[in-house]
Backbone bond lengths (Angstrom), bond angles and torsions (degrees), N, CA, C in turn:
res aa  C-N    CA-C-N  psi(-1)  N-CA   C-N-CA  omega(-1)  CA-C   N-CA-C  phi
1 X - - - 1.437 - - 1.528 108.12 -
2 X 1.346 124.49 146.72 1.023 124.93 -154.99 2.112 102.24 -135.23
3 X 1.057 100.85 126.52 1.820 91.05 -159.10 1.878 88.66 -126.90
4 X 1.401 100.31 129.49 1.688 103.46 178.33 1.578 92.80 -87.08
5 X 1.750 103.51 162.03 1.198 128.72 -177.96 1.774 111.74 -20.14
6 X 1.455 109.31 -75.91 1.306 133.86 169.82 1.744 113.33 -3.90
7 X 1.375 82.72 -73.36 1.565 99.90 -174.71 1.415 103.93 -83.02
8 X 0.924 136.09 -24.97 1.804 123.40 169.23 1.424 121.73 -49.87
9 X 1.685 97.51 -41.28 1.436 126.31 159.11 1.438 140.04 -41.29
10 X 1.702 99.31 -52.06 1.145 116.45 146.86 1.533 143.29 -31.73
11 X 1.836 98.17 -67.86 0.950 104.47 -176.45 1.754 115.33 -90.03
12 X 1.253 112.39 18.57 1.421 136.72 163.43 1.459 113.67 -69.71
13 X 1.603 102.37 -72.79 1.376 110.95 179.48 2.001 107.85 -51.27
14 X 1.145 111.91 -26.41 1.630 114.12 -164.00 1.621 110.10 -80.33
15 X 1.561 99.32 -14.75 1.424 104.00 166.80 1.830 119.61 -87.71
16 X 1.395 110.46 -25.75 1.410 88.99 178.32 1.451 130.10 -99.71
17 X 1.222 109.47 160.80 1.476 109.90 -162.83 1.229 115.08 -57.03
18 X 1.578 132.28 163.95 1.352 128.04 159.28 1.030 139.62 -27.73
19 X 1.199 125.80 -46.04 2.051 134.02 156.84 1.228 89.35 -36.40
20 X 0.736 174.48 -19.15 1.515 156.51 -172.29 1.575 132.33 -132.41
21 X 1.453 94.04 2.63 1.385 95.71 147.82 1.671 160.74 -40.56
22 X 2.143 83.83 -33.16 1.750 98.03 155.40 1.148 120.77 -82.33
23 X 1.478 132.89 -32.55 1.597 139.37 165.49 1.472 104.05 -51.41
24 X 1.419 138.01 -33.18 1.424 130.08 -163.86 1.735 90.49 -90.70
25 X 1.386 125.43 -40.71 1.304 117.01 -166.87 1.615 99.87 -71.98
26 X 1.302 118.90 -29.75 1.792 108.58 -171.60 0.942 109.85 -74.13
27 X 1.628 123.68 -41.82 1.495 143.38 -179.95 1.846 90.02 -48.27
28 X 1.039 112.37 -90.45 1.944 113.53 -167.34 1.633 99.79 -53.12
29 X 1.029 149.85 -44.68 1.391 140.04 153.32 1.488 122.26 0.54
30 X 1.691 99.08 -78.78 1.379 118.66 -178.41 1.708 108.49 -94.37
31 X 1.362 111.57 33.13 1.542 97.07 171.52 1.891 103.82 -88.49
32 X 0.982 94.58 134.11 1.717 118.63 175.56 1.898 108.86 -42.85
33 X 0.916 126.74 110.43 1.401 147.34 -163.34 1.958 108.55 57.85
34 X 1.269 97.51 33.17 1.563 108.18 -171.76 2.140 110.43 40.28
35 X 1.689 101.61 52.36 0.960 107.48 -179.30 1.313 89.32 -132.35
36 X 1.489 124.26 128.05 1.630 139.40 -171.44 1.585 102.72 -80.90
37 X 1.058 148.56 128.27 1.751 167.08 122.34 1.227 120.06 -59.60
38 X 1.714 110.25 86.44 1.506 104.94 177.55 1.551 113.54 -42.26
39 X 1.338 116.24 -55.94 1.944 94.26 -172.96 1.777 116.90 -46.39
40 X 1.366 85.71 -24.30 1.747 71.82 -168.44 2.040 105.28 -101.87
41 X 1.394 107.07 3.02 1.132 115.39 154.39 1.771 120.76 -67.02
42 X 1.713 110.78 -41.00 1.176 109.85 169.82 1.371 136.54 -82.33
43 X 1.252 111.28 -31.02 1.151 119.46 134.00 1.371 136.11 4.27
44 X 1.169 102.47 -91.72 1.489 135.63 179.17 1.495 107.98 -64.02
45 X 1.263 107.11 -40.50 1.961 121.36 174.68 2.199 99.91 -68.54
46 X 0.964 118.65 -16.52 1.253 124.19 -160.67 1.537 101.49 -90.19
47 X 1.815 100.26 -58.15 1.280 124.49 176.93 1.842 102.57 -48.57
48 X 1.115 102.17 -79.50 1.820 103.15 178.44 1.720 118.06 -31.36
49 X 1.657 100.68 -48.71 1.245 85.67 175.08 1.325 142.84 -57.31
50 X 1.209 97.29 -31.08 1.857 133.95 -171.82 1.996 80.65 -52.51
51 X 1.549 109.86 -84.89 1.180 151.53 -163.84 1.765 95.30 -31.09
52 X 1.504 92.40 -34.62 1.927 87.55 -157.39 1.436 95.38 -95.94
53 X 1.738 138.33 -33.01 1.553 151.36 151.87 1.402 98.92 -29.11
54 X 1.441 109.36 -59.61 1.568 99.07 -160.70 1.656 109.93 -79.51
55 X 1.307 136.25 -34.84 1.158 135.44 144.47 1.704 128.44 -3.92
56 X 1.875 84.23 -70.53 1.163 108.11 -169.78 2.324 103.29 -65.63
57 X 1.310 88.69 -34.70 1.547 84.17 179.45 1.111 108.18 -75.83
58 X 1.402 146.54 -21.40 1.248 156.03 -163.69 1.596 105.50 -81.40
59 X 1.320 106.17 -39.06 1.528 111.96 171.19 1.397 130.41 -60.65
60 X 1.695 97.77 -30.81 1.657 105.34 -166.37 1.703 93.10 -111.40
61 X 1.486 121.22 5.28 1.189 99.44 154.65 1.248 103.93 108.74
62 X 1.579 115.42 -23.71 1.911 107.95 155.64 0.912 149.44 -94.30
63 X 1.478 116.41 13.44 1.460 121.76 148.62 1.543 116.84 -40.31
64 X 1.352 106.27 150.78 1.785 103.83 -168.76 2.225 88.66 -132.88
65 X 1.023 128.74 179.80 1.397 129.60 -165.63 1.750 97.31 -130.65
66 X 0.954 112.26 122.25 1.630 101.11 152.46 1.282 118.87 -130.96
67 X 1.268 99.68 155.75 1.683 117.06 -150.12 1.638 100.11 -120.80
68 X 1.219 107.25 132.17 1.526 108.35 -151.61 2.053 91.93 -109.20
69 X 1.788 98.40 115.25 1.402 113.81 -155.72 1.684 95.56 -63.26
């Protein structure tokens, strides 16, 4: 079976949990001719995650700072 970008996309967004329901609506929002691109769907799913880990470590106190010499 053979699935274009769109729908890969689709069934991307259908896997993640509710927390992320506003990241899936901004993500298809701002897709470029309002046509979705899994790479740059994952991408962007990669980026958030990064974003929401480091948050989350920042909260409990293990985030660390580096200072660029």
């Amino acid at each position: 079976m053979t699935m274009d970008d769109e729908l890969k996309c689709v069934f991307l967004y259908c896997t993640l949990p509710s927390s992320w329901a506003t990241f899936c609506i901004n993500v298809s929002n701002s897709a470029p001719n309002g046509k979705l691109v899994y790479n740059d769907i994952c991408g962007a799913l990669c980026s958030e995650e990064i974003q929401r880990k480091s948050m989350t470590a920042s909260h409990n106190g293990d985030a660390y700072n580096v200072y660029e010499v």
